[in-house]
GUSERO-183113 format. One record per residue (C-alpha): residue in three letters; x, y, z. Coordinates in steps of 0.001 Angstrom, whole numbers, padded with zeros to 6 digits, always signed. Example, Ala and Ser with C-alpha at 12.3 -4.5 7.8 and 13.67 -1.06 7.14 Angstrom:
// GUSERO-183113
Ala+012300-004500+007800Ser+013670-001060+007140
//
This chain:
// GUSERO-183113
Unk+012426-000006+022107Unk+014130-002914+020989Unk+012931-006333+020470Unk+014730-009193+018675Unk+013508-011765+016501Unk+015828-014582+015739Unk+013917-016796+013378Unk+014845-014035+010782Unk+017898-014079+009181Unk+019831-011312+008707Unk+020750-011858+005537Unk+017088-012213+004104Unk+016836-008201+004930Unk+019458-007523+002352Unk+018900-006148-001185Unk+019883-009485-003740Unk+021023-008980-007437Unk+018081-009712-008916Unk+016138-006998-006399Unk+018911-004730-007557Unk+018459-005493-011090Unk+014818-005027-010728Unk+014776-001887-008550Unk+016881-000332-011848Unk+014595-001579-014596Unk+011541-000485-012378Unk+012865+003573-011896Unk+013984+003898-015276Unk+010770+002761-016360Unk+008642+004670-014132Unk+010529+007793-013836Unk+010096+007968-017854Unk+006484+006518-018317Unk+004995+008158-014734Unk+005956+011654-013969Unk+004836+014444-012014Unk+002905+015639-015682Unk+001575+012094-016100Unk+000599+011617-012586Unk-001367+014940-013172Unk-002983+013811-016787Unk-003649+010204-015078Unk-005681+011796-012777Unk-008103+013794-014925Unk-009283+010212-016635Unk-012337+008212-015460Unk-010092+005527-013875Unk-007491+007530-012451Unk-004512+005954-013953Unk-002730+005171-017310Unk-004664+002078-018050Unk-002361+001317-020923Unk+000802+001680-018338Unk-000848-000782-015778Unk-000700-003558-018860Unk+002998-002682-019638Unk+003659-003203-015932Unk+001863-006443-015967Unk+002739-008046-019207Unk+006246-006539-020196Unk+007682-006388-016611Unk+005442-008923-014690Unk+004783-006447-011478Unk+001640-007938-010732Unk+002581-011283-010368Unk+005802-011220-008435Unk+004132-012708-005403Unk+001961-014977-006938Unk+002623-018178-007269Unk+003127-019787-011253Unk+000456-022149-010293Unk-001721-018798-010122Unk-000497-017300-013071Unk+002304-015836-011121Unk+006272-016011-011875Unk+006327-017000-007809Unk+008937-014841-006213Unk+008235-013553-003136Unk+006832-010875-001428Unk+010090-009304-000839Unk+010364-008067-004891Unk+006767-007011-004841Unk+007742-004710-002170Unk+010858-003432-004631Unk+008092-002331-006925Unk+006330-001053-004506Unk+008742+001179-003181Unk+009195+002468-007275Unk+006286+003087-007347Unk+005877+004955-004354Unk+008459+007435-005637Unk+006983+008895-008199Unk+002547+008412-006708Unk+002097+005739-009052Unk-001340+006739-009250Unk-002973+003080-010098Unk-004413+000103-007824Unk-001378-001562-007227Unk-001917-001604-003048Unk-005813-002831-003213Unk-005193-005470-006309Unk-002060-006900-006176Unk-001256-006961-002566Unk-004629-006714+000076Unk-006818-008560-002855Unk-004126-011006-003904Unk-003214-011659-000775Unk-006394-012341+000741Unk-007118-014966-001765Unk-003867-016646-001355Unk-004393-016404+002874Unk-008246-018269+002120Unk-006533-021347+000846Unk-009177-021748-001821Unk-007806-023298-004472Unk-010776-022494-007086Unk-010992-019146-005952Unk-007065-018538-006342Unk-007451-020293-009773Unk-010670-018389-011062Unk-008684-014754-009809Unk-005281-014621-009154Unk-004379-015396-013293Unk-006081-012330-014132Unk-004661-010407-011247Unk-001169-011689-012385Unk-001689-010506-016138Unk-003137-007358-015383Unk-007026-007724-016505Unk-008342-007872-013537Unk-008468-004974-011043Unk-009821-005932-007423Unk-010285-004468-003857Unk-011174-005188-000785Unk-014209-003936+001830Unk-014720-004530+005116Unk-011467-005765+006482Unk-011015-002951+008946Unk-014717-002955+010657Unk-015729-004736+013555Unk-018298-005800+013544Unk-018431-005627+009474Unk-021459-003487+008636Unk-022242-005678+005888Unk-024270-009270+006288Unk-024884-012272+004083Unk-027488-013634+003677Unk-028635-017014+001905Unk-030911-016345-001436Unk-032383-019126-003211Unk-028923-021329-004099Unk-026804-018965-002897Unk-025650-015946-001118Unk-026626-012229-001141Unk-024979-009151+000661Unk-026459-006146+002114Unk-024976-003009+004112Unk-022285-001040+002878Unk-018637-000213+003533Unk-016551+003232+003505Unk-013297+004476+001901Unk-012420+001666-000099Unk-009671+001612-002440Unk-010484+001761-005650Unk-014025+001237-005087Unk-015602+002525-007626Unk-013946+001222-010178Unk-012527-002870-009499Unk-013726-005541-011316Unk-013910-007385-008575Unk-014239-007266-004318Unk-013493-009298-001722Unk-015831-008839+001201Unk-015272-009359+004837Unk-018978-010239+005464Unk-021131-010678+009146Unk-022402-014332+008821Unk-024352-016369+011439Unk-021227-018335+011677Unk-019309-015541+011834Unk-017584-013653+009722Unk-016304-015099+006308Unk-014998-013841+003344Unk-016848-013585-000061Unk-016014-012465-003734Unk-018371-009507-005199Unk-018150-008839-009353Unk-019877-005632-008808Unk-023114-004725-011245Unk-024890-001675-011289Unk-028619-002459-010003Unk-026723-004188-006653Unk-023691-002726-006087Unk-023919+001438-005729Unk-020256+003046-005325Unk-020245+006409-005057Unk-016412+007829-005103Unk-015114+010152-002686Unk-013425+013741-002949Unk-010253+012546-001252Unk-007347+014658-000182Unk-004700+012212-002256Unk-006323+011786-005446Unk-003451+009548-006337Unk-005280+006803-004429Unk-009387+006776-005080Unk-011657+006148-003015Unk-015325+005186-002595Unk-017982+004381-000683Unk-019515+000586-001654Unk-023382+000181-000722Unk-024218-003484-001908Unk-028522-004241-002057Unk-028540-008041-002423Unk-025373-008088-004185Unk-024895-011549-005167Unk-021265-013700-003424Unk-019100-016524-003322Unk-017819-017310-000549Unk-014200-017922-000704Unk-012495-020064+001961Unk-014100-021557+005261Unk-012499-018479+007671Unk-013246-015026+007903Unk-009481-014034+009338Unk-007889-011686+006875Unk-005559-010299+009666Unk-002598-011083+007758Unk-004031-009964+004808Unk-004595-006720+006563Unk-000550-006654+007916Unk+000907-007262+004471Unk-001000-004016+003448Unk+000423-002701+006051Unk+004069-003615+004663Unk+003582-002613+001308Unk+002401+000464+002570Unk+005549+001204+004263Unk+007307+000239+001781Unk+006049+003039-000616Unk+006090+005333+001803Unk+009708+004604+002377Unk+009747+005231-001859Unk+008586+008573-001063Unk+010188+009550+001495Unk+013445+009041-000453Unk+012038+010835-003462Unk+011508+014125-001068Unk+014848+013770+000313Unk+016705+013119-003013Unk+014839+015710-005087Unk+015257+018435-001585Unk+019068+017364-001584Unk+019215+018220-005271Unk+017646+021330-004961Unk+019711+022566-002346Unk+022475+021931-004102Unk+021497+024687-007074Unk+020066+027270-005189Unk+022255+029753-004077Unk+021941+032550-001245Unk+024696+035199-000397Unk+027100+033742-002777Unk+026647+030312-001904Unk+024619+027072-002228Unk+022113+027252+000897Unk+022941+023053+000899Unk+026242+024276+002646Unk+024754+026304+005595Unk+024869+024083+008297Unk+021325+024266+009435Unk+020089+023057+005601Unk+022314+020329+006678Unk+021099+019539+009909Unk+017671+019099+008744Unk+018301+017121+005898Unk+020528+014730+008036Unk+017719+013835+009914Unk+015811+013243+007662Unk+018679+011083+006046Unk+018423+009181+009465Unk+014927+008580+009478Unk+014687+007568+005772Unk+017363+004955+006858Unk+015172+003568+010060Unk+012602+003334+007978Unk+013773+001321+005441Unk+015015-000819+007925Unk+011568-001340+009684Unk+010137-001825+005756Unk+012473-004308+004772Unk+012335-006389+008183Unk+007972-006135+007446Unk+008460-007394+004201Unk+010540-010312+005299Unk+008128-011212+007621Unk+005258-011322+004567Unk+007676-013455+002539Unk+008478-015918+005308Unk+004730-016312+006623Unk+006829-015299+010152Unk+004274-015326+013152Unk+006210-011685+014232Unk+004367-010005+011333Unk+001703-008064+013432Unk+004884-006660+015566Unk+006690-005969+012547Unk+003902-004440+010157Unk+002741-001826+013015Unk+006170-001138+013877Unk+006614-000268+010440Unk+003552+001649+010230Unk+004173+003762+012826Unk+007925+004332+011654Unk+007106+004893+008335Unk+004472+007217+008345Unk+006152+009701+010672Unk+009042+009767+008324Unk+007154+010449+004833Unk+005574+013334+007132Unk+008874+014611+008274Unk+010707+013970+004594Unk+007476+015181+002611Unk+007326+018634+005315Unk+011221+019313+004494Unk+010362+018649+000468Unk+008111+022119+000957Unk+009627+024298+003260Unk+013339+023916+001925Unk+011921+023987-001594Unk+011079+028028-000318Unk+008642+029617-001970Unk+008313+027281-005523Unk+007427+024609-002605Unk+003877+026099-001876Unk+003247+026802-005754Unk+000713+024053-007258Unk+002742+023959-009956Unk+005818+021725-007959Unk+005210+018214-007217Unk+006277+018768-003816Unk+002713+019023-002613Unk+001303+015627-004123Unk+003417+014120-002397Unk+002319+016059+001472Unk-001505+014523+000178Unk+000170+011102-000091Unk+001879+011072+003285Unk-001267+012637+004911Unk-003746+009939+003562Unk-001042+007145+003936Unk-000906+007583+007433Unk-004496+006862+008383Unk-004904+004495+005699Unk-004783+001443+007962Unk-004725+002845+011276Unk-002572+006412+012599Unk+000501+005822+014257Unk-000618+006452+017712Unk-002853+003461+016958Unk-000291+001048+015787Unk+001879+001948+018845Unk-001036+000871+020347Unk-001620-002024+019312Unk+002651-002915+019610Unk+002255-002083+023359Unk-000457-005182+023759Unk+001347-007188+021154Unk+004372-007446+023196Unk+002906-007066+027023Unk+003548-003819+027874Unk-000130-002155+028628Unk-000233-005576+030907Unk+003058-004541+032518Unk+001954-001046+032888Unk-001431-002198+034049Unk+000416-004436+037160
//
């Protein structure tokens, strides 16, 4: 299926020097402060990540404000270099809340057009102090309601599988109104807010189930729509699992290259080299269907829903197929618990029913662009 979209230009899907320049700062960085080890220490610790590394990424680097703008706190690039950290850090399971702060939480404030709500958050999002989520953005009709309490607003019901849950500083709630729904801003305490986390199958990325008993909110914005909100998750998503996708196939590459069989590298038997070509092919779709997502974020382009499910769908398929060749050409050190290779299988498993499967985003692409009406006539 092909479908063209002309209000992008071509040459906003290409890498620029400062993207390059960042992409190299970010993998040295990572690759020495977050390794397999570290992700493994990081998540033995009550948070689940190197709390000290998240500041360094904030303050020395400035990850979490890319996208923000310097009114905000931000340095006000664009969304296209927070999706070059994002793809970092999806090569080596950065295991902190980058996806659920920095890009659903952050970007659902920005999308609200509330100024004081930007102002009171976004600062402390950009410098790393604040950690946030989201809840509720994915059910309809939201199973929590708001309800007015005294001078202001209260929240009760409760939401499942949210990032991070148990342990932000702050959510943003997608909340049943008698208006409708609307969006409000939850600082979590213990007597209203119960999170109990979930045993996950990617550890890498907690989550937890958020019961709220009167939970005192702000409402932020007049509108309840965090659709786009929702679709550059979706982007950043792909974009780290397009990071590790091309960790599996770098580090399966490398391997195959050293181990030898019958007197020669196994990389030169042809059917090694079949496999790993498609993969090289898919890893390269992919990344196109990630960076044309991302551009769409940056640009505010109405094509984002087509582009952010196409690049859901694409992109989860190919960290399965890249993360399924890490193991089985890794032989038998593959299966061990000891080899990395099998974080990385939990990562493409969770990733790809983390906002919707692909079956469901080819779904949705089919009604997007007409053709469950065509097939309906």
């Amino acid at each position: 299926m092909h479908v063209r979209h002309p209000e992008i230009d071509p040459q906003l899907l290409s890498e620029t020097e400062e993207q390059r320049e960042l992409r190299t700062v970010l993998r040295d960085f990572l690759t020495e402060a977050s390794g397999p080890e570290d992700v493994r220490t990081h998540l033995a610790t009550p948070r689940g990540y190197d709390e000290a590394l998240w500041a360094r990424l904030a303050g020395e680097i400035g990850v979490h404000g890319l996208a923000i703008p310097e009114e905000y706190g931000g340095s006000g690039f664009t969304f296209a270099e927070l999706a070059v950290a994002l793809e970092e850090a999806g090569r080596v399971l950065y295991c902190a809340p980058l996806l659920s702060t920095v890009v659903l939480a952050a970007q659902a404030l920005l999308g609200s057009g509330d100024r004081q709500a930007c102002e009171r958050h976004l600062p402390r999002i950009a410098d790393g102090t604040l950690t946030a989520t989201v809840a509720g953005f994915q059910q309809e009709p939201s199973g929590i309601a708001a309800e007015p309490s005294g001078s202001g607003t209260v929240l009760r019901g409760a939401a499942d599988f949210v990032l991070d849950g148990a342990g932000a500083d702050l959510i943003l709630v997608r909340a049943h109104t008698a208006e409708g729904p609307r969006l409000f801003a939850v600082e979590p305490a213990d007597d209203t807010c119960v999170r109990t986390p979930h045993h996950v199958l990617d550890e890498t990325r907690r989550q937890a189930r958020v019961e709220f008993h009167s939970a005192p909110a702000i409402p932020v914005g007049e509108s309840g729509d965090v659709a786009t909100a929702l679709d550059a998750g979706r982007a950043a998503l792909a974009a780290e699992q397009v990071g590790g996708s091309g960790h599996a196939l770098d580090a399966t590459v490398e391997f195959v290259a050293q181990r030898h069989q019958f007197g020669r590298s196994i990389g030169s038997f042809q059917a090694v080299k079949h496999r790993l070509a498609d993969v090289l092919v898919a890893v390269e779709a992919a990344r196109s269907a990630s960076s044309y997502a991302t551009a769409c974020v940056a640009l505010g382009s109405p094509q984002l829903p087509v582009a952010a499910s196409a690049a859901a769908s694409v992109c989860s398929e190919t960290f399965r197929l890249a993360t399924a060749e890490y193991v089985q050409l890794h032989g038998g050190i593959g299966f061990t618990w000891e080899h990395p290779a099998h974080l990385y299988v939990r990562r493409a498993r969770s990733s790809a029913v983390l906002f919707g499967t692909a079956d469901q985003h080819r779904a949705r692409l089919a009604r997007l662009i007409g053709l469950d009406a065509r097939a309906a006539a």
